[in-house]
TITORRO-765063 format. One line per field, with one value per residue (C-alpha): residue number from 1; residue in one letter; chain; x, y, z. Coordinates in steps of 0.2 Angstrom, whole numbers, m for minus. Layout:
REM residues N
num: c(NUM; ...)
residuo: c(A; ...)
cadena: c(A; ...)
x: c(X; ...)
y: c(Y; ...)
z: c(Z; ...)
//
This chain:
REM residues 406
num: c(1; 2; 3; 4; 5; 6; 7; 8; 9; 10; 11; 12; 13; 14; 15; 16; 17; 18; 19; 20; 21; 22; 23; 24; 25; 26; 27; 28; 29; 30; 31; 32; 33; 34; 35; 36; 37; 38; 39; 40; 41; 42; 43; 44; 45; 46; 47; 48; 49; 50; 51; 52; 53; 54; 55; 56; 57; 58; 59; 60; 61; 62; 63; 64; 65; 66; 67; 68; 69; 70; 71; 72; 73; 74; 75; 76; 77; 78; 79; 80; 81; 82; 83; 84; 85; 86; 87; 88; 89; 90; 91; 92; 93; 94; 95; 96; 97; 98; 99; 100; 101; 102; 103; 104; 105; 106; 107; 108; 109; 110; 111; 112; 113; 114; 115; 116; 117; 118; 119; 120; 121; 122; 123; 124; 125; 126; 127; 128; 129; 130; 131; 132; 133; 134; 135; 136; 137; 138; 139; 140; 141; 142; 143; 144; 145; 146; 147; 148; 149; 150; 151; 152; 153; 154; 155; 156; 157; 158; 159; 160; 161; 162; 163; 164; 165; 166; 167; 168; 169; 170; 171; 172; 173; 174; 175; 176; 177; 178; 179; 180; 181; 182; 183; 184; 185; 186; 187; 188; 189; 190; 191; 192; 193; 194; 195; 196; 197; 198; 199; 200; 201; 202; 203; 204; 205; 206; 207; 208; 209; 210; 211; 212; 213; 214; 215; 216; 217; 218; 219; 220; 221; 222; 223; 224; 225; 226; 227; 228; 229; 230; 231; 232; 233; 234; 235; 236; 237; 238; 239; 240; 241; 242; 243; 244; 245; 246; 247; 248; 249; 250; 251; 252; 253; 254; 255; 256; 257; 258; 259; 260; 261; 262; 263; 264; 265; 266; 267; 268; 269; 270; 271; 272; 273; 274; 275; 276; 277; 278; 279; 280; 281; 282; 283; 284; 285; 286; 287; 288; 289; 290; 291; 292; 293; 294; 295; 296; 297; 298; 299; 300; 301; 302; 303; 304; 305; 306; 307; 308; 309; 310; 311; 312; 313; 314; 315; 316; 317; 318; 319; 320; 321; 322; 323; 324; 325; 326; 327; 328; 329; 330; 331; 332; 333; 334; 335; 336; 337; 338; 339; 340; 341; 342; 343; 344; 345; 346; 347; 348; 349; 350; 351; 352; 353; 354; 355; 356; 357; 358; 359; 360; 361; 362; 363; 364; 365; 366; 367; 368; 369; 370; 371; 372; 373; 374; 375; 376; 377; 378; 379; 380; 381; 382; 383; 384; 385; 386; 387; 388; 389; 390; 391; 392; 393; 394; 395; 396; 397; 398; 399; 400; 401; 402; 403; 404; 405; 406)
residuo: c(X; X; X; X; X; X; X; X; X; X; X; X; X; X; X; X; X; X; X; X; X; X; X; X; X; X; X; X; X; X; X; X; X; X; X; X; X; X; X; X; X; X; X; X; X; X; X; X; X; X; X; X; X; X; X; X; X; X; X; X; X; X; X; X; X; X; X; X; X; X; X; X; X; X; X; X; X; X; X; X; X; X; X; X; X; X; X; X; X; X; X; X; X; X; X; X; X; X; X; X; X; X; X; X; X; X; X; X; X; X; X; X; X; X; X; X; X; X; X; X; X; X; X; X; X; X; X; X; X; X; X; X; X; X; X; X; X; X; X; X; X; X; X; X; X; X; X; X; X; X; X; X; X; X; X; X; X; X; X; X; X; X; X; X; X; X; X; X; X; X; X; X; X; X; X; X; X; X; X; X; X; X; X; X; X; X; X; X; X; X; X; X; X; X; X; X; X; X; X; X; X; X; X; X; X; X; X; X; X; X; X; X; X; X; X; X; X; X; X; X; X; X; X; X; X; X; X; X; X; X; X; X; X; X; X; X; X; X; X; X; X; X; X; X; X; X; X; X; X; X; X; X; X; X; X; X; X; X; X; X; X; X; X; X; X; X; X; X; X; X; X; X; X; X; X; X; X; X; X; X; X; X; X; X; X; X; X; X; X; X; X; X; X; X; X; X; X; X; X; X; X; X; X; X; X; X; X; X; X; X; X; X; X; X; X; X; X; X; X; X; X; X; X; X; X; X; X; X; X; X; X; X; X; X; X; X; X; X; X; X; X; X; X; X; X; X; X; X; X; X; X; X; X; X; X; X; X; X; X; X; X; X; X; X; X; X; X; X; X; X; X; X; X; X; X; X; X; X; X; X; X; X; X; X; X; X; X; X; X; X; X; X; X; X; X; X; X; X; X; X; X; X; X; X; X; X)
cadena: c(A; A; A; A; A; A; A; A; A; A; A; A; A; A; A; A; A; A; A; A; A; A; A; A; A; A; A; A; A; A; A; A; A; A; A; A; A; A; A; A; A; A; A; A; A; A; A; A; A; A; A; A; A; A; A; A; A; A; A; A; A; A; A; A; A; A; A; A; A; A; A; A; A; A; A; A; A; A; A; A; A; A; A; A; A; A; A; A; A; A; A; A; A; A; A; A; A; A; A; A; A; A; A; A; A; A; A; A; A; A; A; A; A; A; A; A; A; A; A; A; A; A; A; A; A; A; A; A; A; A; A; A; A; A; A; A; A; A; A; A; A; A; A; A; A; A; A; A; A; A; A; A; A; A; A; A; A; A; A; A; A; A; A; A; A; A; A; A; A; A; A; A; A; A; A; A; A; A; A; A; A; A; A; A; A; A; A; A; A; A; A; A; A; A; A; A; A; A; A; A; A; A; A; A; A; A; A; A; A; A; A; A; A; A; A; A; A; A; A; A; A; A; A; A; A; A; A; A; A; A; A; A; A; A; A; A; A; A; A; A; A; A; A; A; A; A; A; A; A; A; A; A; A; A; A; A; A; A; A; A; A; A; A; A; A; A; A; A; A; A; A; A; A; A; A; A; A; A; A; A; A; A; A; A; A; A; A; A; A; A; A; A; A; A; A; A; A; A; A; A; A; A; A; A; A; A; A; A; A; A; A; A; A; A; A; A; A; A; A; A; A; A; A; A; A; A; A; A; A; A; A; A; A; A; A; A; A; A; A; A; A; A; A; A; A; A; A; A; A; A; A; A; A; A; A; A; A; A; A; A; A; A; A; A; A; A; A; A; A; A; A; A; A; A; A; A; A; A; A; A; A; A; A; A; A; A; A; A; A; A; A; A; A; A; A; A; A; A; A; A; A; A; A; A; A; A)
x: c(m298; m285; m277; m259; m251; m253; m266; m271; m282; m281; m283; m269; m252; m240; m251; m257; m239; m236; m249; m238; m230; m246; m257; m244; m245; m264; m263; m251; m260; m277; m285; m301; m296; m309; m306; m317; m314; m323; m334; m327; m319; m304; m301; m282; m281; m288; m298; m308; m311; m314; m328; m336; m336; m344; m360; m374; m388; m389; m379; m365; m373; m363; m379; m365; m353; m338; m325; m334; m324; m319; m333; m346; m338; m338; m357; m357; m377; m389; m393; m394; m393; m407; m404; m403; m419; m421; m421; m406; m401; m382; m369; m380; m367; m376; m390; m393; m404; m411; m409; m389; m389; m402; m393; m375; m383; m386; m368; m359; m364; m349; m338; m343; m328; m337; m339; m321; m311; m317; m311; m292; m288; m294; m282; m270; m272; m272; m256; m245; m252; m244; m229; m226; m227; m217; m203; m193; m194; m182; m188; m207; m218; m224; m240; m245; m239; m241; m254; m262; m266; m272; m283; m290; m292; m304; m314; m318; m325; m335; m346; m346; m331; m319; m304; m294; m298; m288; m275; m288; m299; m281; m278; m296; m297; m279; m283; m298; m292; m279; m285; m280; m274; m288; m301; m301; m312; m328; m328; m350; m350; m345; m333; m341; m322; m332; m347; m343; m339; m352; m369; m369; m365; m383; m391; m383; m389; m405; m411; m403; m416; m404; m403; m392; m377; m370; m373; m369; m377; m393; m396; m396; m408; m422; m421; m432; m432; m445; m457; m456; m447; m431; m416; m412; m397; m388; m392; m386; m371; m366; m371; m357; m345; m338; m334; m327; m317; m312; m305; m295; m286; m279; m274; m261; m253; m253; m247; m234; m227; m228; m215; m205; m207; m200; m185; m180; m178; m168; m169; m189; m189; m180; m192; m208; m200; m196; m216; m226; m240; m241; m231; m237; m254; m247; m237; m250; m259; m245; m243; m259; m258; m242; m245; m264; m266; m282; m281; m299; m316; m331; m348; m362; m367; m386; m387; m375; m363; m346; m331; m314; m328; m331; m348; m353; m367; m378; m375; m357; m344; m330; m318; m309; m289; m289; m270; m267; m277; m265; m248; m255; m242; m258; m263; m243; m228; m217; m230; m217; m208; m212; m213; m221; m227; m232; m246; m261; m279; m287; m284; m295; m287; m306; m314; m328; m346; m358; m347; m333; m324; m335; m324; m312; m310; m306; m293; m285; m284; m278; m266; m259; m261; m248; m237; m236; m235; m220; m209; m213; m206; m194; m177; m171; m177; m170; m182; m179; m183; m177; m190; m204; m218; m231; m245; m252; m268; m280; m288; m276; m259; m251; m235; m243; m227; m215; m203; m193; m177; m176)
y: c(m258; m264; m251; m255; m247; m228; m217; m200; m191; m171; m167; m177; m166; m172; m170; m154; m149; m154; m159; m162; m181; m187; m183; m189; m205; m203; m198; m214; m226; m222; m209; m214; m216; m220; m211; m225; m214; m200; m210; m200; m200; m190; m188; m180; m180; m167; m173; m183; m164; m158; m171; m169; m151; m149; m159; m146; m158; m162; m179; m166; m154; m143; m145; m151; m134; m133; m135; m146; m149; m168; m166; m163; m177; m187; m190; m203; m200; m215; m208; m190; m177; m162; m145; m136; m126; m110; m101; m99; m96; m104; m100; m100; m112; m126; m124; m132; m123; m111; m103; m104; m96; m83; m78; m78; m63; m52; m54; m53; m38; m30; m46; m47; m44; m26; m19; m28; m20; m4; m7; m6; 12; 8; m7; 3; 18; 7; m3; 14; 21; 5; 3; 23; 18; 2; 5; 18; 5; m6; m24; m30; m45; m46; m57; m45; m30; m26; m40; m41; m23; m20; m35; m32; m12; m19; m33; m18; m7; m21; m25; m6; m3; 11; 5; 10; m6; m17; m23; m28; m37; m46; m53; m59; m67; m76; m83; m88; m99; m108; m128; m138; m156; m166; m152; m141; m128; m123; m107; m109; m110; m91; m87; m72; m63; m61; m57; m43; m34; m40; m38; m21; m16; m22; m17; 0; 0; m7; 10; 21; 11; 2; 9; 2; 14; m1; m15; m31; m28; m17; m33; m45; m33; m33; m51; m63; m83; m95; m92; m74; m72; m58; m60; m56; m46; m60; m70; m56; m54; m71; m72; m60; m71; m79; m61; m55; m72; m77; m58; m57; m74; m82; m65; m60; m78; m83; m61; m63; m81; m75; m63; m74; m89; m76; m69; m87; m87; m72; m76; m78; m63; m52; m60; m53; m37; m34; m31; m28; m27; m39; m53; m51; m59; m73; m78; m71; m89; m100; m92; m96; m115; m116; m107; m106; m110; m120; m138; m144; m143; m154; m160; m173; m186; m185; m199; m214; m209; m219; m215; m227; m243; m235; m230; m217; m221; m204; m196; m200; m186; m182; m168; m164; m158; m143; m141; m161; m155; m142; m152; m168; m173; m179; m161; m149; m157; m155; m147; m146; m133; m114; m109; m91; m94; m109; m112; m117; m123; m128; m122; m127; m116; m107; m121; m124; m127; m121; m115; m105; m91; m76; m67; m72; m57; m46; m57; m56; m40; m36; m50; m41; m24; m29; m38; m25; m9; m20; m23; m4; 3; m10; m16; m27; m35; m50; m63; m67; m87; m93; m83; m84; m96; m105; m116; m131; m130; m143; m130; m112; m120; m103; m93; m84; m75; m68; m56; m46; m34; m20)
z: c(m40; m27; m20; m14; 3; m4; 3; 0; 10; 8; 26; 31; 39; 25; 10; 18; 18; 0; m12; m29; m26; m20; m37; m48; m39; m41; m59; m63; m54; m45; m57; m48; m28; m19; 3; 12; 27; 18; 9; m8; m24; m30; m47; m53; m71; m81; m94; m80; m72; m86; m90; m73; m69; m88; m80; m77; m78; m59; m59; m48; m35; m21; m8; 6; 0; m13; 0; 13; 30; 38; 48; 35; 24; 40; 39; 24; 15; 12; m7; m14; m4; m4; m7; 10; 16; 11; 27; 35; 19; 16; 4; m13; m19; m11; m21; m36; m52; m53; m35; m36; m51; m47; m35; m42; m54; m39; m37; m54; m64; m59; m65; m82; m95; m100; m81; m77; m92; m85; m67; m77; m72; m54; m52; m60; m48; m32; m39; m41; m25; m15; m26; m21; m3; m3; m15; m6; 11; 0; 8; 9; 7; m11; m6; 8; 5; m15; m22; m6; m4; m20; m21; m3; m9; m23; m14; m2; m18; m22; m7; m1; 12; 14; 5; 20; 25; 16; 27; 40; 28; 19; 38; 39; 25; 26; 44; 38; 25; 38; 44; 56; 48; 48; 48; 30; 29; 23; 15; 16; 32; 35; 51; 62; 54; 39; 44; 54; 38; 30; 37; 44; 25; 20; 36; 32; 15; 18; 29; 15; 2; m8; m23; m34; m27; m19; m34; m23; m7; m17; m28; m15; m4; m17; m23; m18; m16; m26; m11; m11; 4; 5; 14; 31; 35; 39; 23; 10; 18; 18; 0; m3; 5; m13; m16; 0; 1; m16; m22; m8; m5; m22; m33; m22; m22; m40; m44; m31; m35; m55; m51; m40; m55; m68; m56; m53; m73; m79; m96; m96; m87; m100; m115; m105; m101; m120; m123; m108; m114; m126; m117; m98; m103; m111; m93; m84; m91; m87; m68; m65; m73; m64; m50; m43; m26; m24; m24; m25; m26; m20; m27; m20; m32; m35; m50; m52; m63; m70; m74; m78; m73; m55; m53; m42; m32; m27; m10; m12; m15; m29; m27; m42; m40; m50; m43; m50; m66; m70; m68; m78; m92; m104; m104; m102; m108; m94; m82; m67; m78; m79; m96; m99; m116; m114; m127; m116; m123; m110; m91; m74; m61; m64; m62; m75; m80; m66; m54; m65; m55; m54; m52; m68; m78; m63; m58; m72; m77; m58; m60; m77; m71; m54; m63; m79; m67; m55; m72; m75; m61; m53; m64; m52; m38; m28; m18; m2; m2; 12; 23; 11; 18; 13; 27; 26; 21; 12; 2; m2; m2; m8; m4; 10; 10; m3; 6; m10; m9; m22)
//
């Protein structure tokens, strides 16, 4: 294909600062663009994602990371890429099967739509306690301060720390997830930030025994890899890192901006808040389509594959635009609209196929639970648009910053 004086490169400063015009060029016109700088392909329209990300069978594999950064991309392959050695143990995500989803078990149980309906009344609990506090102040950040909170709070349950410390994990996590332009960021190669939470947690619970108290850390401590080997300290924690990252960052976003979306439309707003419960699920979905801030997701060819009469070749890359996905006009009639009840059949912010989210269910029920609980108790609120922010970034390009009056 002859491409014409467009380019699109996801770690360049404009698309970095705005995403959106550059995939519907890509969806119109280049469905298959081809970065020769990167040595990758981008794909923008959702039934192609959908295709591809529905591949199990090894054609797609993450040895090189989910999100890999410029300077991994930079180094083009000369045909498939391995899987990484087992020790230093990456981010299990690089693997292919069965270690990666070995692994993801140690880390799930309490993900599973049984154990997450019955983390309702926690959410709950957490979302009322911060609402208490913030209310009365009159002005605060709906990202930070509400969603963030509560999110944080959880992500800390999870992997075993006090959930006093929320707001320092929240600040953490967010500057983790900031890029330079041209670099992105690669969320397997874990930041010593993370870390430090992470890895006295297993050392901790490795000299009390690990006895399933803690489930995530515990479950990681007593596995072992095809060659019998354990983890280190190290390893387990960064294991823990989709966890530890992926609860803290996006929630927040999508709860915050669905609340902002709904104030910007009064009349939507006074449909959902004639039945809570039974309305706030259904926009829950359409924030998330609407709303979700990560933009893409990456995978290493290990077998040729073709698609739109462009083969593939292995050892070159695809990254799929979830965020292009989820604004494609053969999928959503008028995607660029927010509509709360929207009728959705098929929705990628989650990903799919081998990698889906982990950590679905939870997020949505926290994403409910925040936004049903803030209708509750707040009858007007006002948004403060002019300062809210949101930073460049190649991956999480997400209100950062929602300030609301009430």
């Amino acid at each position: 294909m002859i491409q014409s004086d467009f380019t699109y490169d996801p770690f360049a400063p404009e698309v970095m600062a705005n995403p959106l015009p550059y995939y519907r060029t890509l969806r119109d016109e280049y469905p298959v663009y081809y970065l020769d700088k990167w040595d990758t392909y981008a794909l923008s329209r959702f039934d192609d994602i959908w295709e591809v990300l529905g591949i199990t069978d090894g054609t797609f594999v993450a040895s090189e990371g989910t999100l890999p950064a410029a300077t991994v991309l930079a180094d083009h392959n000369d045909g498939p890429v391995p899987d990484p050695p087992l020790h230093p143990m990456p981010f299990h995500a690089n693997f292919d099967s069965p270690i990666y989803e070995t692994v993801r078990r140690c880390t799930s149980a309490q993900f599973r739509p049984r154990s997450a309906a019955r983390l309702a009344d926690r959410i709950r609990i957490l979302a009322n306690e911060r609402l208490d506090e913030l209310l009365p102040r009159g002005t605060f950040d709906l990202t930070q301060d509400y969603a963030g909170i509560v999110a944080a709070a959880m992500v800390c349950e999870f992997v075993g720390l006090p959930a006093d410390l929320a707001p320092d994990v929240l600040a953490t996590v967010n500057a983790g997830s900031l890029a330079q332009p041209g670099e992105g960021v690669e969320i397997g190669n874990a930041r010593p930030g993370y870390l430090s939470y992470l890895t006295p947690i297993v050392a901790r619970r490795r000299a009390a025994g690990a006895d399933g108290t803690v489930v995530i850390a515990d479950s990681l401590i007593d596995f072992r890899l095809p060659d019998g080997s354990a983890f280190t300290d190290m390893e387990a924690a960064v294991q823990m890192l989709g966890v530890f990252i992926g609860g803290t960052e996006t929630v927040p976003k999508i709860t915050a901006t669905g609340l902002w979306q709904l104030h910007r439309h009064p009349d939507q707003l006074a449909a959902v808040r004639c039945d809570l419960a039974g309305n706030v699920p259904i926009a829950r979905e359409e924030i998330i389509r609407h709303s979700a801030p990560a933009q893409w997701f990456a995978r290493t060819v290990r077998r040729p594959y073709t698609i739109h009469d462009t083969t593939i070749t292995p050892g070159q890359r695809v990254i799929t635009l979830l965020a292009s996905a989820a604004r494609d006009e053969r999928e959503y009639d008028h995607p660029d609209d927010f509509v709360w009840n929207r009728p959705i059949e098929r929705l990628l912010s989650f990903g799919r196929g081998q990698h889906f989210c982990l950590g679905v269910h939870v997020a949505r029920l926290e994403i409910t639970i925040m936004i049903e609980e803030w209708l509750k108790r707040v009858p007007d609120y006002h948004i403060v648009e002019q300062a809210a922010s949101r930073p460049p970034s190649s991956f999480q390009w997400g209100w950062n910053s929602i300030p609301v009056e009430v």
